[in-house]
C-alpha positions as CSV (number, residue, x, y, z in Angstrom):
1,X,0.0,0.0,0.0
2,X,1.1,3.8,-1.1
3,X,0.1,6.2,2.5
4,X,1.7,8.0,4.9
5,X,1.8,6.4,7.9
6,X,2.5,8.6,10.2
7,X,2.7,12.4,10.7
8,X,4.1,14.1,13.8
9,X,6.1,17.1,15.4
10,X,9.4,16.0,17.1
11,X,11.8,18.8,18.0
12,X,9.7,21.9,16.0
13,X,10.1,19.2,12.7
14,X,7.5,18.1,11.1
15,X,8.0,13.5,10.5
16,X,5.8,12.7,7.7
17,X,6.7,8.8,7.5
18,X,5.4,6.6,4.2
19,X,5.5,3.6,3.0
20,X,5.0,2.2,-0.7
21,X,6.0,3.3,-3.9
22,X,6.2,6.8,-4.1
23,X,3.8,8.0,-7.6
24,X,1.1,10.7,-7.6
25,X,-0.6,9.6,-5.0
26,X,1.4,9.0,-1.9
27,X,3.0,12.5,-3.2
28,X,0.3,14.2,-2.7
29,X,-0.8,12.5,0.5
30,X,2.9,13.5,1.1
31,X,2.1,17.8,0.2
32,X,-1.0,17.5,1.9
33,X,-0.3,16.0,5.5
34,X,3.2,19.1,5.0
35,X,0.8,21.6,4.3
36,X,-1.5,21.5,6.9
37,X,1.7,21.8,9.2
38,X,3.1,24.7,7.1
39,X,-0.6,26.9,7.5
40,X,0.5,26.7,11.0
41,X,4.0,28.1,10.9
42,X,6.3,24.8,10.6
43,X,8.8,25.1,7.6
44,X,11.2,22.6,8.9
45,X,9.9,19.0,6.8
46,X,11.4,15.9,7.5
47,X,10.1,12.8,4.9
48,X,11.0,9.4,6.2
49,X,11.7,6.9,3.7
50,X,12.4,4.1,5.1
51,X,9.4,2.2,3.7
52,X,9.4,3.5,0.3
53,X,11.8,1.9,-1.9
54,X,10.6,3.5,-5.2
55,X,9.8,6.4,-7.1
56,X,8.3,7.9,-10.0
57,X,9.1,11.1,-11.7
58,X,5.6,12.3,-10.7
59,X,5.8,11.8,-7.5
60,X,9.7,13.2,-7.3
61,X,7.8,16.6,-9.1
62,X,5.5,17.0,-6.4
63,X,8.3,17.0,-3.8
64,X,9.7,19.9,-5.6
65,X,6.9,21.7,-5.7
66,X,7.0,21.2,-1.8
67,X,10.6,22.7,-1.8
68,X,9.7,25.8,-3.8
69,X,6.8,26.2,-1.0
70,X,9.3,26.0,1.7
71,X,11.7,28.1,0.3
72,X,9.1,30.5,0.0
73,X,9.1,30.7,3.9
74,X,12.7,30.0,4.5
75,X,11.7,26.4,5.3
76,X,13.6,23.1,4.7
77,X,12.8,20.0,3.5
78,X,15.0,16.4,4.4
79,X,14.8,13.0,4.0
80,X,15.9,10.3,5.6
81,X,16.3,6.4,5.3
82,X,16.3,6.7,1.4
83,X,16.6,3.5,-0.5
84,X,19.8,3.3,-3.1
85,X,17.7,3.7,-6.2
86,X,15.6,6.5,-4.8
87,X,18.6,8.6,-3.7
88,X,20.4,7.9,-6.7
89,X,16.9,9.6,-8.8
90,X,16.5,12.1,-6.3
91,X,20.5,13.2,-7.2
92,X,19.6,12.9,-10.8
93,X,16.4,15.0,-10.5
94,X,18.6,17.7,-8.3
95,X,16.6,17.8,-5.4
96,X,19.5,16.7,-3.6
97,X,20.9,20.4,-4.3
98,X,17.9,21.7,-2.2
99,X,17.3,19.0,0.3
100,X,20.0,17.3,3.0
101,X,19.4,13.7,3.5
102,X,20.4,11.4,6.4
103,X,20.6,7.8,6.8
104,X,18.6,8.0,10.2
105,X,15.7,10.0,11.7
106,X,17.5,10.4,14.4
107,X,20.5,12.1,12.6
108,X,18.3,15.0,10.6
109,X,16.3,15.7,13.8
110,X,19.3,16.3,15.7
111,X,20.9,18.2,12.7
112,X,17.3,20.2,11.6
113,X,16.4,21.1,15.4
């Protein structure tokens, strides 16, 4: 299945956590569950991985759409726990030039708090 799993607040950072193949749909689930943290004044946007070990162009496009919201607000976006493949495409796609990722959760939140 394609969701996000989990969405919380840890350290003023927003952990949306998925799992599935990451397409249109879980990247919109994705925006949404950030946005309705961002109307509230959290631009720091930490998207856990760890479950998702593929994506799709479309669902990479939507995460820069995300990013050019953030930057908007001086906000951040990470990941963290990326599959090989899926880093590898997100470095392709360039979002690594506007995005820190971190092999743990527990790394970014100490490095975005």
């Amino acid at each position: 299945m394609n969701s996000v799993t989990n969405v919380e607040l840890k350290n003023n950072v927003v952990v949306i956590t998925t799992e599935g193949y990451l397409n249109k749909d879980l990247g919109e689930e994705i925006q949404k569950a950030a946005q309705e943290h961002m109307v509230n004044g959290s631009n720091k946007i930490l998207i856990n991985l760890e479950r998702s070990n593929i994506v799709n162009s479309i669902g990479a496009s939507i995460l820069i759409e995300l990013i050019e919201e953030l930057q908007e607000t001086d906000g951040v976006l990470a990941f963290c726990n990326l599959a090989t493949i899926i880093e590898k495409t997100f470095k392709i796609m360039g979002l690594t030039k506007y995005c820190e990722s971190y092999s743990t959760q527990e790394e970014a939140l100490k490095s975005m708090s």
